[in-house]
NUMIMAR-939460 format. One record per residue: residue in three letters; x negated, y, z of N, C-alpha, C in turn. Coordinates in steps of 0.001 Angstrom, whole numbers, plus 500000, padded with zeros to 6 digits. Last residue first. Layout:
REM NUMIMAR-939460
ALAXYZXYZXYZ...
//
This chain:
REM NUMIMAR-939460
UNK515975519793507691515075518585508077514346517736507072UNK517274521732506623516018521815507452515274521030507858UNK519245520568505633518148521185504171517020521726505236UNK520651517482505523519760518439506539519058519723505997UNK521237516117503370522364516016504782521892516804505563UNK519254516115501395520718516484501353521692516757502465UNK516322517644502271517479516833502482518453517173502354UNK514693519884499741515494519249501375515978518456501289UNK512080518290497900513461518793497597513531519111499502UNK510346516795496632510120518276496543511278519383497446UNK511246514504496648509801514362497336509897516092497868UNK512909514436494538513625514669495900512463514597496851UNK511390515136492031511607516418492379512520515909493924UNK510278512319492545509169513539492390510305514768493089UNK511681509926491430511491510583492812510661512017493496UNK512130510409488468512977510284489619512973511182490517UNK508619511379488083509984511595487497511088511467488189UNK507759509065489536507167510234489859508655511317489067UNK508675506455488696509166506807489847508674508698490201UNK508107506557485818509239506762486451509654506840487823UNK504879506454486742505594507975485863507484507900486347UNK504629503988487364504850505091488254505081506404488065UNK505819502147484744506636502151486203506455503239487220UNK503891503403483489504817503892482995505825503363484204UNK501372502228484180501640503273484978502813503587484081UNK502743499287484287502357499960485087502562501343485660UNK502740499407481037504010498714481846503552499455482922UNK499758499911479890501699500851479969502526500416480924UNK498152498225481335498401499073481870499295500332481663UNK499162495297480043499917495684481286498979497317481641UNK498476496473477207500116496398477388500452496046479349UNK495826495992477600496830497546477360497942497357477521UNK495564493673478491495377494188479161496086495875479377UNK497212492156475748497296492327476941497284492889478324UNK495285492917473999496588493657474035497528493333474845UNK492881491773474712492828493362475082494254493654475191UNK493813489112475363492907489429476236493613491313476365UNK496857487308474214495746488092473800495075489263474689UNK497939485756476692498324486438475675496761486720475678UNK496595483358478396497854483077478350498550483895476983UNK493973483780479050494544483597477874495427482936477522UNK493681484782482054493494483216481526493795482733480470UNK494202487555481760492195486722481660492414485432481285UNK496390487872480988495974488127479855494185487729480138UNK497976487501483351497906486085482325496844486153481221UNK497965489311484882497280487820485742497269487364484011UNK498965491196483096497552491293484042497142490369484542UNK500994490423482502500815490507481456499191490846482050UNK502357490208485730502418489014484597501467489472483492UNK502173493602485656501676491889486872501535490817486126UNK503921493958484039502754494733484026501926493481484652UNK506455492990485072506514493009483948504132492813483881UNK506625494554487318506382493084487231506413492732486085UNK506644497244486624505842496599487658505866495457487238UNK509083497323485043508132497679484356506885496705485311UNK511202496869486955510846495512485653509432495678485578UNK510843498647488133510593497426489029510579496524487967UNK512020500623486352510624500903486771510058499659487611UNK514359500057486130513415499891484902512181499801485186UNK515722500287488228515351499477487767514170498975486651UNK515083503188488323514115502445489668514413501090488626UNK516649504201485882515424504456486264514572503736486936UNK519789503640487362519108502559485951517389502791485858UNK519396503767490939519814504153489473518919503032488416UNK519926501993493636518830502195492440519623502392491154UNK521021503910496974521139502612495518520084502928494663UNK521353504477499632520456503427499011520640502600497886UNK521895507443499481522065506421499339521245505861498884UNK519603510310500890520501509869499743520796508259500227UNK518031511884502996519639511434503007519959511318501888UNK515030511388502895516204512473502301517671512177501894UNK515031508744503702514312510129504282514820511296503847UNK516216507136501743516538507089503007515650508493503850UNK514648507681498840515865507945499516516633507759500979UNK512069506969499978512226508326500178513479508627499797UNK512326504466501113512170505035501703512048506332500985UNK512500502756498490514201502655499275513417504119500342UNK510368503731496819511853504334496305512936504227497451UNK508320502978498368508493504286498220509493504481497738UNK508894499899498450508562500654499503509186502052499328UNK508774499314495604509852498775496177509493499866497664UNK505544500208495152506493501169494645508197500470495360UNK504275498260497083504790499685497073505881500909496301UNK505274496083496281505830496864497825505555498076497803UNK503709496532493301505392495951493275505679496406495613UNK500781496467494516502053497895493498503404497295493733UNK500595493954495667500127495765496549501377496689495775UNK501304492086494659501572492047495821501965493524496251UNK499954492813491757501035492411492135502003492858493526UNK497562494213491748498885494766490630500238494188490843UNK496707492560493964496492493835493644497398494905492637UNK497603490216493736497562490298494612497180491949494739UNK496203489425490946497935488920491711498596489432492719UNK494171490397490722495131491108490412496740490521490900UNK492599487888491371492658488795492422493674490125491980UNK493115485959489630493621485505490592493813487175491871UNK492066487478487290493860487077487133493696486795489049UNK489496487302488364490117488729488074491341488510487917UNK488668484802487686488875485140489517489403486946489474UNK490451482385485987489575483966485937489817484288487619UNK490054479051485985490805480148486240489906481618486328UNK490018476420486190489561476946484779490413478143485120UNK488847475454489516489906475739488690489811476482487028UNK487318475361491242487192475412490674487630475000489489UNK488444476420494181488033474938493993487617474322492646UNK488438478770493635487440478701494481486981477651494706UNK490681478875491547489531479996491296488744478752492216UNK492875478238493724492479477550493106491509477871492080UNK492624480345495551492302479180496132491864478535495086UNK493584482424493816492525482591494165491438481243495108UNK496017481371493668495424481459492172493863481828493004UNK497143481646496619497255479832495685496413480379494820UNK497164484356496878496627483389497723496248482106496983UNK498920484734494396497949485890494702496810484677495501UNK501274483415495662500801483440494242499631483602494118UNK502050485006498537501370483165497832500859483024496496UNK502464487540497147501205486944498174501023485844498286UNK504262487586495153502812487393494537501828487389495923UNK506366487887496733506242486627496459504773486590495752UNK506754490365497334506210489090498657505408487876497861UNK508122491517495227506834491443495479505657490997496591UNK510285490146495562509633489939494329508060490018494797UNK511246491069498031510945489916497859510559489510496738UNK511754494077496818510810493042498004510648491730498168UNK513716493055494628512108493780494602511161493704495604UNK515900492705496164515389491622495608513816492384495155UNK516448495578497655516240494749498163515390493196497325UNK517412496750495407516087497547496227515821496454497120UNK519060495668493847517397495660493216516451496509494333UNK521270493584494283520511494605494881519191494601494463UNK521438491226493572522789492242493206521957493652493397UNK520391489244494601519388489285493187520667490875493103UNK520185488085497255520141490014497095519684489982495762UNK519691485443497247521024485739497693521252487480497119UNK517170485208497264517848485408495940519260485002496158UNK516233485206499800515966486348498971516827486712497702UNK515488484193502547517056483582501562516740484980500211UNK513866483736504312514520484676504223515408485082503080UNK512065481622503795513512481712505146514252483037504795UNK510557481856501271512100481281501487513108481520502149UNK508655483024502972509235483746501988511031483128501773UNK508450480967504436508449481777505369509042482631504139UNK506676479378502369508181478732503222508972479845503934UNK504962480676501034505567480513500660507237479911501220UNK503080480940503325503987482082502718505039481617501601UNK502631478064503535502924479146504657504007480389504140UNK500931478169500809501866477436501471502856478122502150UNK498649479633501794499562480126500655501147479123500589UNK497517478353503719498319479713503656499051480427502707UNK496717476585502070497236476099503215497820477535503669UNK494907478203500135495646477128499726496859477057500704UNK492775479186502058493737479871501263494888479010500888UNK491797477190503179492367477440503815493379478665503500UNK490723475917500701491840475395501556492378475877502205UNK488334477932500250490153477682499366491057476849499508UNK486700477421502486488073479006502315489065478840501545UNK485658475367501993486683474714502813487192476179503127UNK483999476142499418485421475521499224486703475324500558UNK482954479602499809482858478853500537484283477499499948UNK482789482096498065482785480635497269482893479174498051UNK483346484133499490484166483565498795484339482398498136UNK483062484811502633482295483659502543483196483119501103UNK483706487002503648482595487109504423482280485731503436UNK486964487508502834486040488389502591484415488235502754UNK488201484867503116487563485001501794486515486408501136UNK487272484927505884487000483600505021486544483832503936UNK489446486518506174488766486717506669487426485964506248UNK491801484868504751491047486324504443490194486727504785UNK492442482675506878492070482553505244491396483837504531UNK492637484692508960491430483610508783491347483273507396UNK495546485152508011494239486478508839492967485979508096UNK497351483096507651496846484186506929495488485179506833UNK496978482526510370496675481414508861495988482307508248UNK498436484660511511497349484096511858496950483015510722UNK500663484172509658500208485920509875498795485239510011UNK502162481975510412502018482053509146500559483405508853UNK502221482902513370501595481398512435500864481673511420UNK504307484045513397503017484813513761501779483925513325UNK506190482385512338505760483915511329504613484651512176UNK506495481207514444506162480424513182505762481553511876UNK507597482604516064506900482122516363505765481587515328UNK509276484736514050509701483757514969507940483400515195UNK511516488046513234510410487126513155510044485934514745UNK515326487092513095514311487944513761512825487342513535UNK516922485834510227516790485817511596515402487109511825UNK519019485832507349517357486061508109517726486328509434UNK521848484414507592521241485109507585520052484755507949UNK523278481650506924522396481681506276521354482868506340UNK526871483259506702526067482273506870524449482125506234UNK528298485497506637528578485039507571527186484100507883UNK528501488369504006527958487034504370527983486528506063UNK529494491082503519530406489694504446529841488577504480UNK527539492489503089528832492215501648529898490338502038UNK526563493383505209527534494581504309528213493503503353UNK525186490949505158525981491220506433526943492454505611UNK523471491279503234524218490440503626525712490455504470UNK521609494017504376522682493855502792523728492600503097UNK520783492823506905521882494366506622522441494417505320UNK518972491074505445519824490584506431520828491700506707UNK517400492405504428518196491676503608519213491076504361UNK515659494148506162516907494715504928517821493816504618UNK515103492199507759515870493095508251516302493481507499UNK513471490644505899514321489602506822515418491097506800UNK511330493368505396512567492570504305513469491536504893UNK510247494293507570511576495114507369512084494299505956UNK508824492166508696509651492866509773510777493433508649UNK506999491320506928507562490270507543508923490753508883UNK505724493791505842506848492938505237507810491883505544UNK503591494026508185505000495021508232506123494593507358UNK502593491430507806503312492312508881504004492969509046UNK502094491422505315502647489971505894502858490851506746UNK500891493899504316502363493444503627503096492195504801UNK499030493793505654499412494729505944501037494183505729UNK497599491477504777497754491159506147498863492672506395UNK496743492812502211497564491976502363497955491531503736UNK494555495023503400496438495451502757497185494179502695UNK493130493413503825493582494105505274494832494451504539UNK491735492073501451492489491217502567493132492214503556UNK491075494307500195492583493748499970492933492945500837UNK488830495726501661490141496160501940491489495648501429UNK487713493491501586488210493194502774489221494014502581UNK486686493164498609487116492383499215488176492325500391UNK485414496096498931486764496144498338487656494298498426UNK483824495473500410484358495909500892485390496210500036UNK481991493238499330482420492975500348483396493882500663UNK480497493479496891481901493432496602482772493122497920UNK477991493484496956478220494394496812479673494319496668UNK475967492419499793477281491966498748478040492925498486UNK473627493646500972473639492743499685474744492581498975UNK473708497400501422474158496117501772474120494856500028UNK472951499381499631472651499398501173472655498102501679UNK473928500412497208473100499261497522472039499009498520UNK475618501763496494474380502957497120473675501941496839UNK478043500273496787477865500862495831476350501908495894UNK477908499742499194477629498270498554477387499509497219UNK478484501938500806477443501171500995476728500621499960UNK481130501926499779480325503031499479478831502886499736UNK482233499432501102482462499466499930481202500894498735UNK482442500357503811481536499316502785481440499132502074UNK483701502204503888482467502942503923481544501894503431UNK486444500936503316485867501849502373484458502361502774UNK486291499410505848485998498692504315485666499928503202UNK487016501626507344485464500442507773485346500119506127UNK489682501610506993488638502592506461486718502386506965UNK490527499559507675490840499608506158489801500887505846UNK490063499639510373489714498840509385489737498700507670UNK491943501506510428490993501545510950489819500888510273UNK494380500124510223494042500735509084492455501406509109UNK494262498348511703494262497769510606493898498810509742UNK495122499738514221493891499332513719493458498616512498UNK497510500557513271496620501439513422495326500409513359UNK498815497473514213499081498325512706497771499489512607UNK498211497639516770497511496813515620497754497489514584UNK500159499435517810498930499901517601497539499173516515UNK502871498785518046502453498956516861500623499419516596UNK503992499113520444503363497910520360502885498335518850UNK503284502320522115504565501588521443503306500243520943UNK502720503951524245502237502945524183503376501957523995UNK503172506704523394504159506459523843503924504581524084UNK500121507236523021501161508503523878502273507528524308UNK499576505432520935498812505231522234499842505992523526UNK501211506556518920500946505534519302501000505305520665UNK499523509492518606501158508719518517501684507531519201UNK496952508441518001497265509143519479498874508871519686UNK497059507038515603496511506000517122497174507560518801UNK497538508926513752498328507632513990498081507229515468UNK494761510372514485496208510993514475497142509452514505UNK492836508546513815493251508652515157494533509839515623UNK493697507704511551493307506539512516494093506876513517UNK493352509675509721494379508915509991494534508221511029UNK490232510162510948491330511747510529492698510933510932UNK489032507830508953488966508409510448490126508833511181UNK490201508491506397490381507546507501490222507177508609UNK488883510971506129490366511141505784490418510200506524UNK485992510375505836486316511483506929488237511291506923UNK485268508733503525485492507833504749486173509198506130UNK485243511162501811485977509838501825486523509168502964UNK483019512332503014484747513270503373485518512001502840UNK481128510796502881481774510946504450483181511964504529UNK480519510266500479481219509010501458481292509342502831UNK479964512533499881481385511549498775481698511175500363UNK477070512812500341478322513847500957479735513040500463UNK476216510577499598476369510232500841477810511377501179UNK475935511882496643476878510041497529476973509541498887UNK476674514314495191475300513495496095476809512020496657UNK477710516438493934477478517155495213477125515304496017UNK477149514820491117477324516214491286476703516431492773UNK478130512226491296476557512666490686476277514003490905UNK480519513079492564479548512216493145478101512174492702UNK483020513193491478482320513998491268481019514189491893UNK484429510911492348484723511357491195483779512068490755UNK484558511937495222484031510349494509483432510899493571UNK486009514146495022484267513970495980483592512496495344UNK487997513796494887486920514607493991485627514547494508UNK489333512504496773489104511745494930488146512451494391UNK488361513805498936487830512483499084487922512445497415UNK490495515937498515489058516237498831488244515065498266UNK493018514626498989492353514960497923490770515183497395UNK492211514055502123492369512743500990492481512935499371UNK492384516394502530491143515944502999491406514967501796UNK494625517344502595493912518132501146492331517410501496UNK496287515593503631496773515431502572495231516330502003UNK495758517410506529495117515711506105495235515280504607UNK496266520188505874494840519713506097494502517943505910UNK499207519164505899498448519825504495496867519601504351UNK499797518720508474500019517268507208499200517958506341UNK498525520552509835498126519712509825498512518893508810UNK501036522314508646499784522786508105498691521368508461UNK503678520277508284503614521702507976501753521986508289UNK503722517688510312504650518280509409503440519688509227UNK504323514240511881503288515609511368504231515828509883UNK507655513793513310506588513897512276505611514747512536UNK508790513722517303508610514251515811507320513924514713UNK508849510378518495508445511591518251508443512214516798UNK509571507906518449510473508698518796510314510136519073UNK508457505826518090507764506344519090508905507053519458UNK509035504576515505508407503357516047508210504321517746UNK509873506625514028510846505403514406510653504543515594UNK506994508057514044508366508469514375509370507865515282UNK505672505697511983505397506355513517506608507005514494UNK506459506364509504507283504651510083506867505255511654UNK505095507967508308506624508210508148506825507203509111UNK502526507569508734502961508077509611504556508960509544UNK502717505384507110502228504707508371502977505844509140UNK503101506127504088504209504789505310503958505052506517UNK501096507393503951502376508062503712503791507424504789UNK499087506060504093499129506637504929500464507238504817UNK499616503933502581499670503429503388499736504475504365UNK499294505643500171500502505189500177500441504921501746UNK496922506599499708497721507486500005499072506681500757UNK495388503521499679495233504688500983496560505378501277UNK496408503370497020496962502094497730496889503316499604UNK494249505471495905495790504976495365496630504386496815UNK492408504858497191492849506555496276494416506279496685UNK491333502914497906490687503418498663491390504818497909UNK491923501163495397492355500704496471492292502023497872UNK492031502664493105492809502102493156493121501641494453UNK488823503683493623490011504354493478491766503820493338UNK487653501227493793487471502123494710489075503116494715UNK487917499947491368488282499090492148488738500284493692UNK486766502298489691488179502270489244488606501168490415UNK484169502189490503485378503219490452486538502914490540UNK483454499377489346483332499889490672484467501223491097UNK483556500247486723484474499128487206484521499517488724UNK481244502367486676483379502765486060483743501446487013UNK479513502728489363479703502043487843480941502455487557UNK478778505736491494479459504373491114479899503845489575UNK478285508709490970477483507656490784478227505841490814UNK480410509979488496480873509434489173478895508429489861UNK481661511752486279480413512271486836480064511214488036UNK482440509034483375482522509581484386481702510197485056UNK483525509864479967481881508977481030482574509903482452UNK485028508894477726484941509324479028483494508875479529UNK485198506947475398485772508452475343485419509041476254UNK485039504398475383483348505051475074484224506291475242UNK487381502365476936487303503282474997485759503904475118UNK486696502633479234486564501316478662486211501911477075UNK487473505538479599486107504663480201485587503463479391UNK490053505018479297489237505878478396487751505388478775UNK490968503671481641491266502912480036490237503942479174UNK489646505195483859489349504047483660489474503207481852UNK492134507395483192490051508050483423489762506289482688UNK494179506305483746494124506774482320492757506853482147UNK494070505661486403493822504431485083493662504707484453UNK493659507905487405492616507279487552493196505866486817UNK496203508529486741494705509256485981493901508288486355UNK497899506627488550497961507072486741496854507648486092UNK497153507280490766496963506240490533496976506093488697UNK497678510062491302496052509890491153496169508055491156UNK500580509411491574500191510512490170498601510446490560UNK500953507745494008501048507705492188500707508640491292UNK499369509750495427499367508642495509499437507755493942UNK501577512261495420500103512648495134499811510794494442UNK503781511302496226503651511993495245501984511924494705UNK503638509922499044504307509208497470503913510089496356UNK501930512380500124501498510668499827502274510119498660UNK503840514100500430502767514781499406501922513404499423UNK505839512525501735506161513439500411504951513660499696UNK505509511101503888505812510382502650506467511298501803UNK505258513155505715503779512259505436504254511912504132UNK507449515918505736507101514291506108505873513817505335UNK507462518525505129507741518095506633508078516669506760UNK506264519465503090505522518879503981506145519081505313UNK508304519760501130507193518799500756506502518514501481UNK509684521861502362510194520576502777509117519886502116UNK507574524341504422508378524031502779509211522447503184UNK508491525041507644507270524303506679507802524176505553UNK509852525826509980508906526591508783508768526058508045UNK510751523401511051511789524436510201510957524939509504UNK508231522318511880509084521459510369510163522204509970UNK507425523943513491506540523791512647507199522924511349UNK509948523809515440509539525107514942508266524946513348UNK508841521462516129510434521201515551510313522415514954UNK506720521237517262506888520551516112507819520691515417UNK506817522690519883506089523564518562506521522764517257UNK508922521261521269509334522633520568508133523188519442UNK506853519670521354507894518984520698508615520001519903UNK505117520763523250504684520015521848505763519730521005UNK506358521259525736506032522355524433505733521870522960UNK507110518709526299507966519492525983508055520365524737UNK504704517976527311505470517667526271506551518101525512UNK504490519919529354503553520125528183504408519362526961UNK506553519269531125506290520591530307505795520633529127UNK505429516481531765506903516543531275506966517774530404UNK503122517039532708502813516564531897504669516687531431UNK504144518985535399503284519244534220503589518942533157UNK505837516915536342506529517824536322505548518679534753UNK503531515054537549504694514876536244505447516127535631UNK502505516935539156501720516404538052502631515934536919
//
């Protein structure tokens, strides 16, 4: 019986390794036609959205533009990415080969499928939208979850999170049909699940980057340590405060408990000594963009205790902030590390991590009339998508490319 199951695996492994020599190199990793696609339908679908706003565009879309544009940003945009990570990071986490070569293509042309299916929704109906939509997260789940499950590596929460992340998009498609009363429940939850995403998986590989930069430039003292007891704490705080703010937002004793987690992150951000790596922009960028999860947390607490605050600055903190700044910090150190380049940031990535945070600031500040409302709002959506044009630029043609150290791998 072992002897079997040893074979079979076997074969699987030889078909995979045969299926990633064939395969073009754009699809012999998740985080090629995800980083790519991902940002470049995050840019139209702002450009669609800013024209929307202008009277220039009407969308075929049954969902309102604002609605859209929340959908597509989180459930287009933020999706590709997570799926790009999830089943680039699987691998590491199992020790099995990538999906590569016609399955990655079938999942990648489902999650295209899904933008046009939104998008084009008055057309071919809203239920058909919301099941090749919601059909891609499924699709992820349980490709991720068999990986997983096969080598019963501890990462399976991660999978269910995303599981969950695709629960929230069918609520979200619900709320937009007006199936369900709160119509903002599911783009609610899917930011609480991406932020619980960042505290987890952020809480593992920035201590660890920054603690490997350190250590390279002879620091002795003061390193990040391993996550502790007190970071599953911080996680759990975290959970419930979200959980709180998806099912009950105006509830006050939620913006304590936001409040009190925002805290949390904020100490736990500290331990990990961050502005020791201001030398390193692939590294200080993660922790830039950690840092709008207390921010993000605190502005929305204080929104809920009723604060002279826009609850759109408080929830972009955490959306233009938190989400874009790891990701794009995400997708630049990882697709040079996937295609054997060094881990440095040309003058480009820098510009493009200003641009991000740059964009963030000029988006939280411009509801609470910190700057002028519209030329505000336009000026953070240049900064933005002109941060993901430069990474698409850059990183685009090594997305496209072999590996330098492997041209088969």
């Amino acid at each position: 019986m072992n002897e079997a199951k040893t074979t079979r695996g076997e074969r699987m492994l030889a078909l995979r390794r045969a299926r990633m020599a064939a395969s073009p190199p754009f699809l012999r990793g998740a985080f090629r036609p995800f980083f790519f696609l991902g940002p470049l339908w995050a840019v139209v679908a702002l450009t669609l959205w800013l024209c929307t706003l202008a009277g220039v565009v009407t969308l075929p879309a049954t969902l309102d533009p604002l609605a859209w544009h929340r959908h597509e940003m989180l459930f287009g945009f933020v999706g590709a990415v997570v799926a790009g990570f999830l089943l680039t990071a699987i691998p590491n986490w199992t020790g099995r080969l990538p999906i590569a070569g016609t399955p990655l293509a079938a999942l990648t042309g489902l999650w295209l499928a899904g933008r046009f299916a939104v998008l084009y929704s008055s057309y071919i109906g809203t239920m058909l939208a919301a099941v090749i939509d919601l059909g891609f997260y499924l699709l992820l789940a349980a490709v991720a979850g068999r990986e997983v499950v096969a080598t019963k590596n501890r990462n399976l929460p991660v999978v269910g999170l995303v599981l969950l992340f695709g629960i929230a998009n069918g609520l979200d498609h619900a709320a937009g049909s007006g199936l369900i009363r709160d119509r903002d429940i599911g783009w609610r939850a899917a930011i609480a699940l991406v932020v619980l995403m960042i505290s987890l998986i952020g809480g593992r590989i920035i201590p660890s980057f920054t603690r490997n930069w350190m250590t390279k430039q002879g620091m002795k003292e003061g390193l990040p340590g391993q996550p502790t007891r007190f970071d599953l704490a911080v996680i759990g705080v975290t959970a419930l405060a979200l959980l709180g703010w998806t099912i009950a937002p105006e509830a006050a004793a939620v913006a304590w408990v936001l409040a009190g987690a925002a805290l949390l992150q904020l100490v736990r951000l500290a331990r990990w000594r961050g502005w020791r790596t201001v030398r390193d922009p692939l590294v200080i960028i993660l922790h830039i963009g950690y840092l709008w999860v207390p921010v993000g947390l605190l502005l929305i607490a204080a929104a809920g205790l009723g604060a002279p605050l826009s609850r759109s600055a408080a929830v972009h903190a955490l959306t233009a902030g938190a989400m874009a700044t790891m990701i794009l910090a995400v997708m630049s150190r990882a697709t040079l590390g996937h295609t054997g380049r060094s881990l440095k940031a040309d003058g480009g990535t820098v510009l493009a991590c200003i641009l991000i945070t740059v964009g963030a600031l000029l988006r939280v500040a411009a509801p609470v009339g910190l700057v002028d409302y519209t030329i505000g709002i336009e000026a953070a959506a240049l900064c933005w998508g002109g941060a993901f044009l430069l990474f698409l630029a850059i990183y685009g043609p090594m997305l496209f490319a072999a590996r330098v150290d492997n041209p088969s791998g």
